[in-house]
N, C-alpha and C positions, 0 to 999 in steps of 0.2 A: 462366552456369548454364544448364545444359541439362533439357528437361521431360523429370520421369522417366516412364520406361515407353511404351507406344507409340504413333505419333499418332493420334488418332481416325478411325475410319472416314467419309471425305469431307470431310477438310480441306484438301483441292487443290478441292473446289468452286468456291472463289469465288477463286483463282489467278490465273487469265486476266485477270479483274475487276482484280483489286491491280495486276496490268503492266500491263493499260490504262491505268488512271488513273497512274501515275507514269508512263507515256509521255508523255500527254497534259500533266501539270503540268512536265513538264520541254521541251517544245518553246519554241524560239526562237527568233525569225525575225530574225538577228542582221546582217540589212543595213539594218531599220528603227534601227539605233543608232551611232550615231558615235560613234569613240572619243575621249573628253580625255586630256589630257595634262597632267602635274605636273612640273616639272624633266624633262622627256622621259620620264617612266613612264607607259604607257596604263593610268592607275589609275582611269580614270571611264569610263561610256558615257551620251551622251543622246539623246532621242528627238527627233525633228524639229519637235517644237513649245516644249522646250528650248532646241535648238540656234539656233531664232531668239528666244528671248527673251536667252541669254546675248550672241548678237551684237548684238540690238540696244540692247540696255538697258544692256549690259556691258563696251563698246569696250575699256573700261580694264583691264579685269580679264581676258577672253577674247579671242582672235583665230583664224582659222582659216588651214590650210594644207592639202597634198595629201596628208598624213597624218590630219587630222582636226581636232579643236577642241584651241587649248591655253590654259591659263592662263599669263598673262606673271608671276603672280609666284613666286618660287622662294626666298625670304626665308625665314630659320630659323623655329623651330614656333611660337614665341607671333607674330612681326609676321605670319603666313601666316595662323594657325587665327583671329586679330582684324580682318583683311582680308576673309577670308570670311565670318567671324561677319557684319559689315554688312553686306555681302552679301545673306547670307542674310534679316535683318531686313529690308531690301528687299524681297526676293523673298515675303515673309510678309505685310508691308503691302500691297501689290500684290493680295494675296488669290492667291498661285500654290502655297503649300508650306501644309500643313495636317497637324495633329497636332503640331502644336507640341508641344515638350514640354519645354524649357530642360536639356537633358539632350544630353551632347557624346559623339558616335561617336571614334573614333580608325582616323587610316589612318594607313598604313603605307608606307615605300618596297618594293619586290619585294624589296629582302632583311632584311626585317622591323622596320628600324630605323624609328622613330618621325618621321611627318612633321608632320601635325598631327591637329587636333579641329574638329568642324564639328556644330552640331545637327544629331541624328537626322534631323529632318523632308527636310533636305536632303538625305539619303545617298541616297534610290529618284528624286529627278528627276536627279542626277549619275551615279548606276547606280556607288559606291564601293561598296565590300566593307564588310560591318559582320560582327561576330561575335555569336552567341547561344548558351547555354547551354539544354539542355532533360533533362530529368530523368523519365525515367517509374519508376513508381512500381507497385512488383509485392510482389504477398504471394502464399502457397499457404494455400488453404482447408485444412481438415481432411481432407478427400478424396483432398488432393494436387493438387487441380487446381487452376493457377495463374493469379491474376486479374491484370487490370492498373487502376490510378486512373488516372482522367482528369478534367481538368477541363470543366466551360462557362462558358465568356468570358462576362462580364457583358455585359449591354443596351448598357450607355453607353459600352464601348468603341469610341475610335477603329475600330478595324481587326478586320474580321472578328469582330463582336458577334454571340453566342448559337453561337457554334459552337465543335466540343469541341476540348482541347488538351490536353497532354501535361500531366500531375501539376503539371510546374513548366517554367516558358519565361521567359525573357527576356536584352534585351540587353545586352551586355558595354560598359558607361561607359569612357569614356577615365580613365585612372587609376586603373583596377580590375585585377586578376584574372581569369582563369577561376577561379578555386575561392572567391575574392571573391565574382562574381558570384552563383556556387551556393550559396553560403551565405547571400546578402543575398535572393535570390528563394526560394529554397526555406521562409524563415522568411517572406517577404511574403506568400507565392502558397500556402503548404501549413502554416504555424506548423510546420514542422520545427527541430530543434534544431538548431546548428551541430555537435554530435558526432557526431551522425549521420550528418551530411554531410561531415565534415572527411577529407581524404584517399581518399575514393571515387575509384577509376581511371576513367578516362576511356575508355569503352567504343568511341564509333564519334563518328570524324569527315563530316558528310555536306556537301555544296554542295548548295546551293540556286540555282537563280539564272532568273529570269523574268520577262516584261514584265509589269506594273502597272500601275492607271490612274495613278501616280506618275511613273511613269520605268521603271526594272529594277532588280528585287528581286536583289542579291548578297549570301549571307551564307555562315558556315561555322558548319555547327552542332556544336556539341561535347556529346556527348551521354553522360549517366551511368542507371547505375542504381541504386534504392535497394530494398529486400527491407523491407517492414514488414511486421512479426508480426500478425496478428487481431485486435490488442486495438490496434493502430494505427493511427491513420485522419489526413489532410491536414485543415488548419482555416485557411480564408484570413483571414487578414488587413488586405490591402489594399482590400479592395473589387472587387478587377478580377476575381476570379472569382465563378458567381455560386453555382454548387454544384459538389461531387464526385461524382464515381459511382465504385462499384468494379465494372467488368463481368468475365466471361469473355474468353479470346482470338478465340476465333468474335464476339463482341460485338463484339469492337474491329476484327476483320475486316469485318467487314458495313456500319460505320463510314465505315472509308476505301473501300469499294464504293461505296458511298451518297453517298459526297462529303461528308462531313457535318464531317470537319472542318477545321480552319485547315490549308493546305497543308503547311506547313512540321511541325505535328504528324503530318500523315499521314505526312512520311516516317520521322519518328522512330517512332513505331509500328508501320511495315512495317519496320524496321531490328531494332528489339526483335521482332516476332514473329518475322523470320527468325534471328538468333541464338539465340534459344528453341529454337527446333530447330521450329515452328510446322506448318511445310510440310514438314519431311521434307530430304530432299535439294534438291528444288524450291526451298528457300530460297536458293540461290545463285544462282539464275533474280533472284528477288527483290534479292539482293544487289548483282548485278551492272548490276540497272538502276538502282538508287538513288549507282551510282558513274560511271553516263553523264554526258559532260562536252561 
């Protein structure tokens, strides 16, 4: 859906600002990581203070070669994802992996077939691919002019506490869905109904991917939109978020200027304002940098 009528006078202001800051969140200085290796797929990268806890703590499980870090075990998906689980449990007692959350990512071989499952916590010191669903959340005032919901991350969050995020965020469980997931966050994160959410097209797929005090952040986000009428508003559920707000698009602009929200929200909301049609033609400026790789 495209914003009717034409764009407001000096909404290429704060332009330059938006490709700065996605310049900037997307840089990566990618000789600080060495790649892992699964059955010969460079499906991991660690950082150098990784790379010596898995050799030295890890003989059995990691070895290194002139290709990079591998793991020796290559054993089908339950004896591999229970290998690492302990692993991982180690690596947790140790006091190295934090945000536990007993909650299992799923990777993948490169041609999508299923390899195993590994706690969350351990996907950012590995640098594995995780996927996320994010949902922004748009209605048109009476005016016409069209706002967008956002959320602010509660206090007690792990990751990135009191800063704003997309209507609905979260990640894709092993043994879920994309449209699973959207439906199980969207009622946690916004008390949206499942009909509302059921069968929404999947608008933009973005990469994420950047160094952390974890490891490296790799995700793929799959992102939706949902159009609530006036008399519709998000109601959390969970606790994880701590209020909504519905702002204008200059709002949500000045936002991601300001740095003000979780990274991974800001590119979904430069995504959503430039298929708005937000910037004009310039949004393909926008576009094209949130698809640098």
């Amino acid at each position: 859906m495209v914003l009717a009528g034409p764009i407001r006078v000096g909404a290429n202001m704060q332009l330059q600002g938006v490709l700065t800051y996605l310049a900037q969140v997307q840089q990566l200085e990618r000789a600080a990581f060495t790649p892992l290796f699964f059955a010969d797929e460079a499906l991991g990268c660690v950082n150098a203070e990784w790379q010596s806890r898995l050799l030295g703590h890890e003989p059995e499980l990691f070895f290194m070669s002139s290709r990079g870090m591998h793991c020796r075990l290559s054993a089908g998906y339950a004896p591999l994802s229970a290998a690492l689980h302990q692993a991982a449990l180690r690596w947790r007692d140790a006091g190295w992996l934090h945000g536990w959350r007993d909650e299992n990512f799923l990777v993948c071989h490169e041609n999508g077939a299923e390899f195993f499952e590994l706690e969350r916590a351990a996907f950012r010191p590995l640098g594995l691919t995780s996927h996320a669903v994010h949902l922004n959340g748009l209605t048109r005032r009476p005016d016409g002019a069209v706002h967008m919901w956002l959320g602010r991350r509660s206090l007690l969050k792990a990751v990135d506490p009191d800063r704003m995020d997309n209507m609905v965020g979260g990640g894709v469980a092993a043994g879920e869905s994309i449209d699973e997931t959207r439906e199980r966050e969207g009622w946690e994160e916004a008390g949206l109904a499942g009909e509302l959410l059921a069968g929404l097209p999947q608008q933009s797929l973005l990469w994420a991917e950047r160094a952390v005090a974890r490891g490296l952040h790799r995700e793929w986000l799959h992102v939706f939109d949902v159009w609530l009428t006036p008399q519709q508003y998000p109601l959390n559920q969970d606790g994880e978020v701590a209020e909504h707000v519905c702002l204008s698009l200059p709002e949500v602009e000045s936002l991601i200027v300001e740095q003000r929200f979780m990274i991974d929200a800001a590119l979904v909301a430069a995504d959503c304002l430039a298929r708005l049609g937000y910037w004009g033609a310039d949004g393909a400026r926008v576009r094209q940098a949130l698809s640098a790789r």
